[in-house]
MIMI-103984 format. One record per residue (C-alpha): residue number from 0; residue in one letter; x, y, z. Coordinates in Angstrom, 2 decimals, m for minus. Layout:
+-----+----+---------+---------+---------+
|   i | aa |    east |   north |      up |
+-----+----+---------+---------+---------+
| NUM |  A |       X |       Y |       Z |
...
+-----+----+---------+---------+---------+
END
This chain:
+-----+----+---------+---------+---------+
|   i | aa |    east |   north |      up |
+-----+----+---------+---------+---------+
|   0 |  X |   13.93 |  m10.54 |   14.32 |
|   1 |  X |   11.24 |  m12.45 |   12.13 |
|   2 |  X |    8.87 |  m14.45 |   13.94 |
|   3 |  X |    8.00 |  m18.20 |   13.35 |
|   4 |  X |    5.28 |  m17.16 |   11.50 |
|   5 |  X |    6.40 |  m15.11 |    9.50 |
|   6 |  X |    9.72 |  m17.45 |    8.92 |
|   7 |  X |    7.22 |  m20.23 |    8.15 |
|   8 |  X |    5.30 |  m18.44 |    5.31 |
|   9 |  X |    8.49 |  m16.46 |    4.10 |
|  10 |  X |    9.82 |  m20.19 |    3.79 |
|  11 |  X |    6.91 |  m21.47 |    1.80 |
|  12 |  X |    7.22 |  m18.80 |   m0.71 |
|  13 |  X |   11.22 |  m19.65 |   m0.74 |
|  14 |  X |    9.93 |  m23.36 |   m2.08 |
|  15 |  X |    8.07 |  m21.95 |   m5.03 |
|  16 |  X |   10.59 |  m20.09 |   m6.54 |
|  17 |  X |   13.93 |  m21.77 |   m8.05 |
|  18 |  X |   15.91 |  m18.82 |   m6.71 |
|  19 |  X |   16.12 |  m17.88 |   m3.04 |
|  20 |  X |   16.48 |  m14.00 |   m3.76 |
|  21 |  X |   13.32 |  m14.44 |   m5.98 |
|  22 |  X |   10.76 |  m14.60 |   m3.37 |
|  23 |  X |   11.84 |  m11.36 |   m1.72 |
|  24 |  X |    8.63 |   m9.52 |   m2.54 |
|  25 |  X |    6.76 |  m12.35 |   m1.08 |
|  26 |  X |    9.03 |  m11.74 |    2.18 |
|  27 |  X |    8.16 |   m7.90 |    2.28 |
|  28 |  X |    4.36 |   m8.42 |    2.10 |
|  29 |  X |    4.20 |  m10.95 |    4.78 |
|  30 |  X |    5.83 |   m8.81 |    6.97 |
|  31 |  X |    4.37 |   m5.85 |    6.45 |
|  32 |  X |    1.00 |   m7.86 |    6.78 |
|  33 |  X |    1.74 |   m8.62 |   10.07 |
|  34 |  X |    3.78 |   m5.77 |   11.20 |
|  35 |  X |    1.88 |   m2.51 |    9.02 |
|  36 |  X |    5.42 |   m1.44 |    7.37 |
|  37 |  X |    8.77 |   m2.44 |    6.76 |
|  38 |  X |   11.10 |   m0.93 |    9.30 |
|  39 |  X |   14.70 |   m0.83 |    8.75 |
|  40 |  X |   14.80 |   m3.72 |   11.45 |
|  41 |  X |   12.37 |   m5.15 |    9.78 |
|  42 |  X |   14.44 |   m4.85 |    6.21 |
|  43 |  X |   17.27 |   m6.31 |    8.00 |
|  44 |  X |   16.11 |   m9.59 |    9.26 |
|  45 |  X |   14.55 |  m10.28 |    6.18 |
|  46 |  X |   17.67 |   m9.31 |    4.05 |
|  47 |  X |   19.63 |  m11.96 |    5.82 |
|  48 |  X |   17.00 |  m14.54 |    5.84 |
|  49 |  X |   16.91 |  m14.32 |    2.25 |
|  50 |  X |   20.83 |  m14.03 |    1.77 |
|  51 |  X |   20.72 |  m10.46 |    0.22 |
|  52 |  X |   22.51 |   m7.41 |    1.49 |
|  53 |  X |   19.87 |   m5.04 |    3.23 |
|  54 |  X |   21.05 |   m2.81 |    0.66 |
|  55 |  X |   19.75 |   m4.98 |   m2.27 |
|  56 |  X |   16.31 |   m5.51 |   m0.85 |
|  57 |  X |   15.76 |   m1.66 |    0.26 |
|  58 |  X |   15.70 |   m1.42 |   m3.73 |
|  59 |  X |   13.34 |   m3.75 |   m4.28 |
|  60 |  X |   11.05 |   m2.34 |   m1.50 |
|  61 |  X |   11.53 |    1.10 |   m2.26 |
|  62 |  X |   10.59 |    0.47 |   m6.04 |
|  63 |  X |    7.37 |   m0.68 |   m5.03 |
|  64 |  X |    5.02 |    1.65 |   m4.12 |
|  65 |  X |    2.81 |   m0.39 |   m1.94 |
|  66 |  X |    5.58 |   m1.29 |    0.34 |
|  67 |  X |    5.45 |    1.18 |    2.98 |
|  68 |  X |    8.77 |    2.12 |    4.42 |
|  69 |  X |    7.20 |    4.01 |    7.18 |
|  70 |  X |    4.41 |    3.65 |    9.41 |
|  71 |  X |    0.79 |    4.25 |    7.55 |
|  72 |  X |   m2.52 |    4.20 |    8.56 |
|  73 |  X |   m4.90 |    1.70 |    9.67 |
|  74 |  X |   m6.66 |    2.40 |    6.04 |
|  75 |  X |   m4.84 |    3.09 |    2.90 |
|  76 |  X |   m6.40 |    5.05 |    0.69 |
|  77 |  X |   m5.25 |    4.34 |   m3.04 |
|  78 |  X |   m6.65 |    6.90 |   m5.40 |
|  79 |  X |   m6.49 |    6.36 |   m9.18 |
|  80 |  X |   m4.92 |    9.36 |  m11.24 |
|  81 |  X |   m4.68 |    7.96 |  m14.46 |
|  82 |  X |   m5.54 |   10.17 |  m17.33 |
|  83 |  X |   m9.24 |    8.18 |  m17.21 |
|  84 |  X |   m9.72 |    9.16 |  m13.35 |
|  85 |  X |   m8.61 |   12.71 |  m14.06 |
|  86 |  X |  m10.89 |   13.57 |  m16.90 |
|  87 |  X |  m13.56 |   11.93 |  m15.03 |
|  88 |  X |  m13.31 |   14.42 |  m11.69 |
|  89 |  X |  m10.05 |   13.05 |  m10.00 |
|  90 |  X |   m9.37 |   16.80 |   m8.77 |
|  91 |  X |  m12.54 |   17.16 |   m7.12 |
|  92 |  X |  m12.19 |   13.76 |   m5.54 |
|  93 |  X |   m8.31 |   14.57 |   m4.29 |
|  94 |  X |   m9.63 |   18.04 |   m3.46 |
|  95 |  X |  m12.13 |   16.60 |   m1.32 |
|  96 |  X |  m10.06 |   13.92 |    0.78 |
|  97 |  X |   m7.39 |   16.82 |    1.18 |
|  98 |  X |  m10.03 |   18.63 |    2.80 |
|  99 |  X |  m11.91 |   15.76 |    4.86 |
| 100 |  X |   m8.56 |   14.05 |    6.20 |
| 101 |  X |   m6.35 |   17.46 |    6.42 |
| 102 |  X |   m3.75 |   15.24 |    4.57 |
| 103 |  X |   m2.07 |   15.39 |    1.10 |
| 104 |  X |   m0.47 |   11.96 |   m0.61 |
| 105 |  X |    2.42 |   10.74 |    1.19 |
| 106 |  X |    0.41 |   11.90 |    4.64 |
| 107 |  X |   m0.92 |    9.59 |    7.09 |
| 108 |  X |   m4.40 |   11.35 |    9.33 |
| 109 |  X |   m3.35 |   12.65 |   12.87 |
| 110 |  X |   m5.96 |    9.86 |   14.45 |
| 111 |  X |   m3.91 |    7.13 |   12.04 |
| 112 |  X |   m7.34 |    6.15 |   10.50 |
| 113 |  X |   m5.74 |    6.74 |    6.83 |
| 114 |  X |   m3.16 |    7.49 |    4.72 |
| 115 |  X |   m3.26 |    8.62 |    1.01 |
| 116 |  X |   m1.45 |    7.70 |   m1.70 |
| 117 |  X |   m1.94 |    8.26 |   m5.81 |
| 118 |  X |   m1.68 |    5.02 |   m7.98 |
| 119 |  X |   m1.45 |    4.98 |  m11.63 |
| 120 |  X |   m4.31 |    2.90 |  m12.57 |
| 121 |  X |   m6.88 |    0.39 |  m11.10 |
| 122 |  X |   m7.39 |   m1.04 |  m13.72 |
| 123 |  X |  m11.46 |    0.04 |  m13.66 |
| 124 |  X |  m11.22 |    3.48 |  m16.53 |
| 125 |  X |  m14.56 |    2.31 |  m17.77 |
| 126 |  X |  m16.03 |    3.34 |  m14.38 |
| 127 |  X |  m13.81 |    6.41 |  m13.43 |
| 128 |  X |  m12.59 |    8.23 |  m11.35 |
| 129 |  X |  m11.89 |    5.48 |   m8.80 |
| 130 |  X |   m9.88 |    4.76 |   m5.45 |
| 131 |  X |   m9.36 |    1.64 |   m3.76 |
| 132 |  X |   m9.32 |    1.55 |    0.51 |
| 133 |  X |   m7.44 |   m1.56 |    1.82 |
| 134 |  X |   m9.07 |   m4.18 |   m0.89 |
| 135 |  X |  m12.28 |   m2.37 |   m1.31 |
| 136 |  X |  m12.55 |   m0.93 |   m4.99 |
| 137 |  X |  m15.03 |    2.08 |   m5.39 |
| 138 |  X |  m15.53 |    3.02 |   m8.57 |
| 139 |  X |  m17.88 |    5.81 |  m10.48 |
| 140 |  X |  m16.95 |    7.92 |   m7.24 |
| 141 |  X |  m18.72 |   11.27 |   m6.34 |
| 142 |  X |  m18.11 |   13.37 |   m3.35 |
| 143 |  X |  m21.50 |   12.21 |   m1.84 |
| 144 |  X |  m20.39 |    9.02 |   m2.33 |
| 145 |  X |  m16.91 |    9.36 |   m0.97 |
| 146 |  X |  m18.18 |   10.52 |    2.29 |
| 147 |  X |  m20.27 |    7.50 |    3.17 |
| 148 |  X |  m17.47 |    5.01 |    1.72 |
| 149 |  X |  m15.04 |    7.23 |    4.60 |
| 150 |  X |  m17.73 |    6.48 |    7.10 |
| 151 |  X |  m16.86 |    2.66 |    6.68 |
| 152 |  X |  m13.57 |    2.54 |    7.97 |
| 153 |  X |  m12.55 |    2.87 |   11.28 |
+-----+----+---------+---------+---------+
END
């Protein structure tokens, strides 16, 4: 079940589109804003509200990789591996979050402080390699660097 809240601002972003079904990305993020992830409950009561099957909207959500579809952590740590990142040390950055968490992409930390995911491009090659926690954007990254950003998030 969606809560007035959420109803109310899934609503609003109904009103700006000329087709219902059109807004349905709009509908996942609020959600997941207020929920962490899209559950298949979740998926459900949104599917409906926006007259789509659950089937239909599961596409959309599961083609973008920033809806999460399970639970993630508190933090989500976006790391750049475009070609740009990677000839700029992207291995030694992975290599060192791998290490420091104990977690690969896809993998949420036991405490639930972060999860890691690769992204094809922040949009920031000229200061490579990069990675973006929550909306933070760190850029020109080095290991020493990485492990006082870390120390940020709780």
């Amino acid at each position: 079940m969606l809560s007035t809240d959420e109803i109310r601002k899934i609503d609003h972003e109904i009103a700006l589109v000329p087709v219902r079904k059109a807004a349905c990305i709009e509908a996942l993020k609020i959600v997941q804003h207020h929920r962490g992830w899209i559950s298949d409950e979740s998926l459900h009561a949104i599917a409906a509200h926006m007259d789509m099957s659950a089937e239909e909207l599961d596409s959309v959500a599961t083609f973008y990789n920033l809806i999460f579809r399970k639970p993630v952590g508190r933090n989500i740590i976006l790391l750049c591996d475009s070609i740009s990142c990677y000839v700029m040390g992207y291995e030694k950055i992975y290599e060192h979050l791998k290490t420091r968490l104990h977690i690969k992409f896809g993998e949420t930390t036991s405490d639930a402080r972060f999860t890691l995911l690769p992204n094809p491009c922040l949009g920031t090659c000229d200061h490579a390699p990069a990675l973006m926690i929550n909306d933070d954007l760190y850029r020109d990254l080095t290991i020493d660097k990485l492990d006082d950003i870390l120390k940020e998030y709780k």
